[in-house]
N, C-alpha and C positions, 0 to 999 in steps of 0.2 A: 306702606312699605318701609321697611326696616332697612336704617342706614349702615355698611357694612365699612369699618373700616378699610385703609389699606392695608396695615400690617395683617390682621384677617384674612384679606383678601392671597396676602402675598405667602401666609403659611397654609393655608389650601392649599394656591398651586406648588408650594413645594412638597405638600404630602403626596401631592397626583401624580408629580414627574419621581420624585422617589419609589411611589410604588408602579409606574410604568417603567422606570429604572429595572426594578429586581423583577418585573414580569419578565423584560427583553433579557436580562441577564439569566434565568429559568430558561427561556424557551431555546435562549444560545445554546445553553450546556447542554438542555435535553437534547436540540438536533446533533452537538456533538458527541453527544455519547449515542446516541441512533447512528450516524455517520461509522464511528466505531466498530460496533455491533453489527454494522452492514459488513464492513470490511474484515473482520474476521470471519462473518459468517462465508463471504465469497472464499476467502482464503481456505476455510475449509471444503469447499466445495471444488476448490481446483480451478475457479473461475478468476485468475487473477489476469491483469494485460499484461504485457511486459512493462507498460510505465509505470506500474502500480509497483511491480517485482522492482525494480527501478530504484525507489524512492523507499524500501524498506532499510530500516534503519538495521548495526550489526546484530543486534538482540533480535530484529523481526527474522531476518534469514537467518540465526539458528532455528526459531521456530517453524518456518516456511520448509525449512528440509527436514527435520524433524515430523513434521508431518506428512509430508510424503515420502519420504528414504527411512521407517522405523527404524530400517536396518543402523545406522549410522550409529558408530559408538561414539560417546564423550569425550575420547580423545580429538577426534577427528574433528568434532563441535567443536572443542577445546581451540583447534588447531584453526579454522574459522575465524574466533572468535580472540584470539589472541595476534591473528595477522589483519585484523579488523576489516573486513570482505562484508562489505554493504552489499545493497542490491543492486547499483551499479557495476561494481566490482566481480560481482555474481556472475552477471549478465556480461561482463568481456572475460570473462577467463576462459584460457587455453587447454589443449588438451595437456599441452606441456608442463602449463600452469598447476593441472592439476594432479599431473605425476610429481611434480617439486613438493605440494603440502599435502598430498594422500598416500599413505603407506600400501593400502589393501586395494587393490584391483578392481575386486565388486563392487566395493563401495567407489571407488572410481569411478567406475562405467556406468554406475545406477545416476551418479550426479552428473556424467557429461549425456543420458539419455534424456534426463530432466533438462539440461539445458538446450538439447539439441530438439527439444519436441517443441520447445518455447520456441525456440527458432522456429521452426515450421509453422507452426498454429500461429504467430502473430505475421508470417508473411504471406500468408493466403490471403487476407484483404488487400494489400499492397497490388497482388497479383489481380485481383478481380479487378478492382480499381483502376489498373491502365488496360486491364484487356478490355473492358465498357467504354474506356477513352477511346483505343480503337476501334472499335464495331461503332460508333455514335460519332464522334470527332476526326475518324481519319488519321488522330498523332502517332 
């Protein structure tokens, strides 16, 4: 049996954890870029939560209304995007709020029906959720 130095021994295991290094650093980016690729693809499908809507940065909700409001012209974007309306920001504007920075009415109404159906659709679970509390629990 062949005697194997340390230094030998010690640059093997640095070739191992180096290339287990750049595997784990691969298979990160790839699930972050699949993560991605999910998330837009929901975004186009209309499946977003409202936390997701939430957490969209100013650049995502221009595109977030852009895709569903075609109508919306680049002013309006502009206008968006210049009063810097994240997805939180999104998600609490008023109806008042949004006669202050929308000119045009339709385009008004199409973004407070968009917010207002998010409103609905994410508080059906809520709803379900304590009416099974009561029928099961009594609270």
């Amino acid at each position: 049996m062949r005697k194997v130095s340390r230094k030998v021994l010690a640059k093997r295991e640095k070739r191992k954890q180096e290339k287990r290094n750049k595997r784990d650093k691969r298979e990160r980016r790839e699930k972050r870029e699949k993560r991605k690729q999910e998330k837009r693809e929901k975004r186009e499908r209309g499946e977003m939560s409202r936390e997701e809507v939430r957490q969209l940065s100013v650049e995502e909700v221009q595109e977030f209304l852009k895709e569903r409001i075609p109508s919306l012209d680049e002013e309006t974007l502009e206008t968006f995007r210049s009063e810097k309306i994240n997805g939180s920001a999104l998600l609490d504007l008023t109806s008042e709020d949004l006669r202050e920075i929308m000119k045009r009415m339709g385009e008004r109404k199409a973004v407070e029906r968009l917010l207002n159906n998010f409103e609905v659709s994410t508080s059906i679970p809520n709803t379900a959720v304590s009416l099974m509390c009561t029928c099961i629990c009594g609270i």
